[in-house]
N, C-alpha and C positions, 0 to 999 in steps of 0.2 A: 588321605583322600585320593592321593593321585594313584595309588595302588588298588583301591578299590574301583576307578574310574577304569582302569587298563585291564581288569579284570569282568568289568563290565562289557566292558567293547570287545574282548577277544571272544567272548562268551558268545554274545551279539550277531557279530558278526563273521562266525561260523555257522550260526542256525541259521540267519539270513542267507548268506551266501549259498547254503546246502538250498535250501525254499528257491532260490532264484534258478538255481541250477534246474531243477524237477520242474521248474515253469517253462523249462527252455530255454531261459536268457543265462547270459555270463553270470557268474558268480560275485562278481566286479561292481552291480549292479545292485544287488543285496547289500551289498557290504554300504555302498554310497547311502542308501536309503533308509539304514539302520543309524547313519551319525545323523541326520534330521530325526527321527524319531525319537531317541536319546540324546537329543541337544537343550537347549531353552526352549526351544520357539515349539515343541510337546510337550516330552513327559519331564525336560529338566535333570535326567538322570547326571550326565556328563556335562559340565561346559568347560568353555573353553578357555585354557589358561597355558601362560609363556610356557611352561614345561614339557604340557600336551604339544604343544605348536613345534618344539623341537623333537621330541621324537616322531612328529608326521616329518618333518623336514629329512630327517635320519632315512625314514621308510622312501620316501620319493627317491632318496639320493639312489638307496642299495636297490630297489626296482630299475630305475634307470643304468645302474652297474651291472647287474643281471643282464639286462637288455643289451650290453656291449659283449659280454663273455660271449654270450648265445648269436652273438652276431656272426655270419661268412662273410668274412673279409672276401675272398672273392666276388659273393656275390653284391658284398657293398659296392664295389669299384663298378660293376659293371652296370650297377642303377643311377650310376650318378647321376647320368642326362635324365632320365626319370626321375630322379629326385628335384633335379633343378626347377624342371616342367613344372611338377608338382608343386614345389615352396613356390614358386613366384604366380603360379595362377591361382596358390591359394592367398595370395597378398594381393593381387590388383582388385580380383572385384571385389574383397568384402572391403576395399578401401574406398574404392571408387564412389558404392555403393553408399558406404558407411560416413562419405565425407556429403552426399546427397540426403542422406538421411537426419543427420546435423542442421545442413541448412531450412529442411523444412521443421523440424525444432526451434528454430529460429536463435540459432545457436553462430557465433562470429566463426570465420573462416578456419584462424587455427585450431580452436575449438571445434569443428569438424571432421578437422584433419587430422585428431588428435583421438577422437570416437572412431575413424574411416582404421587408424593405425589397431587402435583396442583390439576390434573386429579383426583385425588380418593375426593376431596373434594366436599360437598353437600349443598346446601341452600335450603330448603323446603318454605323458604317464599313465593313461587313463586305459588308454588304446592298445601298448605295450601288454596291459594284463589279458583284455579279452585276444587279444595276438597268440598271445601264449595259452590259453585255454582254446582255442580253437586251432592250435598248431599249423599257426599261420606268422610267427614270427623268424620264423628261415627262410620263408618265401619271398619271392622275387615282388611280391607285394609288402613283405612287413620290409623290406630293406629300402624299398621305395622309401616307405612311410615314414621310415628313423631317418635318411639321408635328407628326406625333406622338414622334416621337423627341425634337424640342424640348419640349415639355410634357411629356412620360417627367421628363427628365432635370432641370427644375425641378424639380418635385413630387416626385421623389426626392429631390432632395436639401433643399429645405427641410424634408418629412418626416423625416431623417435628422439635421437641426441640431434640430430638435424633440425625437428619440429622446433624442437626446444631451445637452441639457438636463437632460433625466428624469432620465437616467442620471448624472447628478451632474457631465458635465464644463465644462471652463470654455467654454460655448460660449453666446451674447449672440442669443438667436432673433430680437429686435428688430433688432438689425445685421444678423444674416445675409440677413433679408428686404429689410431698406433696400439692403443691395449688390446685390442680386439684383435691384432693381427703378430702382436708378440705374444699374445697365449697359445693361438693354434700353430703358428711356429714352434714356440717351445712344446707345447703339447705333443706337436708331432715327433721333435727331435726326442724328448724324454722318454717316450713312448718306446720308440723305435731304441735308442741306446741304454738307456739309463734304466728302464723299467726292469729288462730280463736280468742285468746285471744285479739291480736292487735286488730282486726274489732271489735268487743262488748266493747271495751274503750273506742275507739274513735267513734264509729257511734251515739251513744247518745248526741257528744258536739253540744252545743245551737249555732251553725252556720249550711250553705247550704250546702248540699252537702256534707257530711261529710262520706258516706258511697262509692261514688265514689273517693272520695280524698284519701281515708287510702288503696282502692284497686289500687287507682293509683302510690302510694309511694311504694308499698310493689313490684310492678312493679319493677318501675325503680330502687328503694336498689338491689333488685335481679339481675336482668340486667346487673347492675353498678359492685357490684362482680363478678358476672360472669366474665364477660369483665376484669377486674384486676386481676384477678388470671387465665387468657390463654383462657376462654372458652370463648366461643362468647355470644353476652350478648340475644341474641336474643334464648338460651339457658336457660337462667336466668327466660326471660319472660315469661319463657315456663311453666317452672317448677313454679313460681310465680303463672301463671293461674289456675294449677293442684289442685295447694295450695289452691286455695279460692275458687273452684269448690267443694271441701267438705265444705264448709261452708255452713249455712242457708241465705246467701248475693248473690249468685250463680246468680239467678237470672234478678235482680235488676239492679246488678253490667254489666253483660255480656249485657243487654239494652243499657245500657249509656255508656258503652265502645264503644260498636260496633256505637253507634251515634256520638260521640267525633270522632272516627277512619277514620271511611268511610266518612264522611263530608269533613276532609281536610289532615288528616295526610296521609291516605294509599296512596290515589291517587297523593299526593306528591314523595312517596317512587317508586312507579311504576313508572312515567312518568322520575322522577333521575335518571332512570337505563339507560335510552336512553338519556337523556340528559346531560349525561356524557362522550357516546359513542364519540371516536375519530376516523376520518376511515384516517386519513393522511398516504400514504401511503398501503395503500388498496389491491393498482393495483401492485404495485412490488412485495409483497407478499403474493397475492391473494391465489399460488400453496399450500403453505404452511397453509392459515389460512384457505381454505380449507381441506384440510387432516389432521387437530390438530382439526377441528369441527368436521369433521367423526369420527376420534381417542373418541374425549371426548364422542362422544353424543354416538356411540354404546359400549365401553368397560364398560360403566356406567347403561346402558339399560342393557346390556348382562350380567355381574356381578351384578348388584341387581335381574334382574328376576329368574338367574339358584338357587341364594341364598334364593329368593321364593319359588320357586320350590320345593328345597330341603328341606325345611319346612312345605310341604303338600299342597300348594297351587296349584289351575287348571294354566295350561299355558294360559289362560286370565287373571284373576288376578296377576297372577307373572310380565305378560308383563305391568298392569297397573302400579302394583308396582314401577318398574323397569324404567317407564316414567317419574313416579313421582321425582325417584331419579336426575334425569338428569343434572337439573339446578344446575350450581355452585354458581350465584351468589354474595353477597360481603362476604362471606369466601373463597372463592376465588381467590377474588381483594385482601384481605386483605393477603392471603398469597404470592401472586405474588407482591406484594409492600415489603412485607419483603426479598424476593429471590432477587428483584431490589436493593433493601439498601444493600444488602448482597454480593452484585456480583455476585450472582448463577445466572440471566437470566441477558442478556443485553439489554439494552436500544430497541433497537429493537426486539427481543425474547416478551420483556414486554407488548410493545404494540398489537403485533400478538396477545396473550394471553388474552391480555383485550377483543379483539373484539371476539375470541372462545367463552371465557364466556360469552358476550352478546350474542352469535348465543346460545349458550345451553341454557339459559335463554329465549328467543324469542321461541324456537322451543318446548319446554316442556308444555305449555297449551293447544296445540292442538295435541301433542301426547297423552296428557293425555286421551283427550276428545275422540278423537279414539278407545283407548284401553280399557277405562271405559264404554264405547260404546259398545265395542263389551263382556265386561265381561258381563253387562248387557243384554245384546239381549242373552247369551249362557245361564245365570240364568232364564231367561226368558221361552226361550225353553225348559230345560231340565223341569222346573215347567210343562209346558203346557204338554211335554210327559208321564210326570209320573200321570198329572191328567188323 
């Protein structure tokens, strides 16, 4: 079954993705909207089961590691303060917002505070591909975008072991912060020593493939703590890519990834997002899952652009920014499954929330594409005037 499933979805979404493409939008976008179609909740071709769920997890991780290799470390460094801008004004207002919009739900304080947190959360995986298809992930915007996405994603979630505390559960804020800050510690030291050293051991042993094997373990160990000590592992991947993009393997490595990736794992992870979508229930809550899509998609837009902005950026660039942030993604789900265990959102609350975050998810490749669009046509212009 799961062989004919994966064959279905590669199939899938390559015709989608091509269709998407000839519409003018990302290819990214296709791919999201072919795993609704072939889910349950259509035609039932695919559904979704543990095995599926871990090769989507595989595809997120090597996207996000791709993401790192293709990164300029220089110009990471030098968007930091733009990145910071950007992650934290994309956290206050959808939180502000978010814990306002709670209360008129008539929903308790932490319980607010805990929907206001939801909302400030980011997944760039989504963002990363249309990045890269519009050859805008080297740019002193996609570096924004990943430097901020890593600070989103801390300050979320320490904020969130905070909530929780309040909220009575067994959760040690003192630890959660010490893991958090011996991983990017060690991360950084392993990175910087340990990493180059690893690849020149092992890329000489007398077996195949030995140079994509040692970048593909250094992956998933990164990943794999990451994810154990609170941070999302697709975090991990990141910083893992960064790592071996100093290497003299750079190259090589970022080929055979990107061939391993897009052949079967990515397009698994795109097509999971929809084919996990549940709409049961749709139509009774339609009012609501409505105006929690509006809520998400513009306090997220609006707090990352103005935190562009304020960092020096043109109000095109800002707004591209700003789009990119949008999609929540599965940190997201991941934290609306903890608030569900937790009692902070109800069974019903949960499900409204799953389907926002597929609409923020669905909507972010073709806002990107707009607003990359029009940054491009204003760089364009102002060149042509000043020649």
């Amino acid at each position: 079954m799961l062989i004919l499933q994966l064959a279905i979805i590669l199939f899938a979404s390559k015709i989608f993705g091509d269709i998407s493409v000839r519409l003018g939008q990302p290819s990214v976008l296709g791919k999201l909207l072919i795993g609704i179609i072939l889910g349950p909740s259509v035609l039932g071709l695919v559904t979704e089961t543990e095995t599926l769920a871990q090769f989507s997890q595989i595809g997120v991780i090597l996207l996000m590691f791709i993401a790192g290799l293709e990164t300029d470390i220089d110009e990471f460094k030098r968007t930091g303060k733009p990145a910071a801008f950007v992650g934290l004004g994309g956290i206050i207002v959808p939180l502000v917002l978010g814990y306002f919009a709670g209360m008129v739900l008539d929903l308790t304080s932490v319980q607010s505070l805990f929907l206001g947190l939801l909302l400030s959360a980011t997944s760039v995986s989504i963002s990363v591909q249309a990045l890269k298809e519009m050859n805008q992930l080297k740019s002193r915007e996609g570096a924004t975008i990943l430097g901020a996405a890593v600070i989103d994603d801390v300050v979320v979630i320490l904020a969130l072991a905070f909530l929780m505390s309040l909220a009575g559960g067994d959760v040690n804020l003192g630890v959660v912060v010490m893991k958090k800050i011996l991983f990017f510690a060690g991360a950084t030291l392993v990175g910087w020593k340990v990493v180059p050293w690893f690849m020149k051991k092992f890329a000489p042993l007398k077996v195949t493939e030995t140079i994509i094997s040692s970048a593909l373990i250094i992956c998933f160990v990164f990943a794999y703590l990451a994810e154990y000590t609170g941070v999302a592992a697709i975090i991990g991947a990141y910083i893992a890519g960064i790592a071996i993009s100093l290497t003299g393997f750079k190259n090589e490595i970022f080929e055979k990834v990107e061939t391993i990736s897009y052949s079967i794992f990515v397009p698994v992870f795109f097509a999971s997002i929809g084919i996990s979508a549940q709409f049961n229930g749709v139509i009774d809550n339609l009012g609501l899952i409505v105006g929690l899509s509006i809520l998400a998609i513009l306090t997220k837009l609006i707090g990352a652009s103005l935190g562009a902005k304020a960092a020096g950026f043109s109000w095109n660039s800002s707004m591209a920014i700003g789009s990119a942030m949008v999609s929540r993604g599965e940190v997201a789900l991941i934290i609306a499954a903890i608030g569900l265990e937790s009692k902070l959102l109800t069974q019903d609350l949960f499900a409204v929330i799953v389907i926002v975050i597929l609409v923020t998810t669905i909507v972010t490749p073709p806002m990107m594409k707009l607003f990359f669009k029009s940054k491009m046509q204003s760089k364009f212009n102002d060149a042509k005037n000043a020649g």
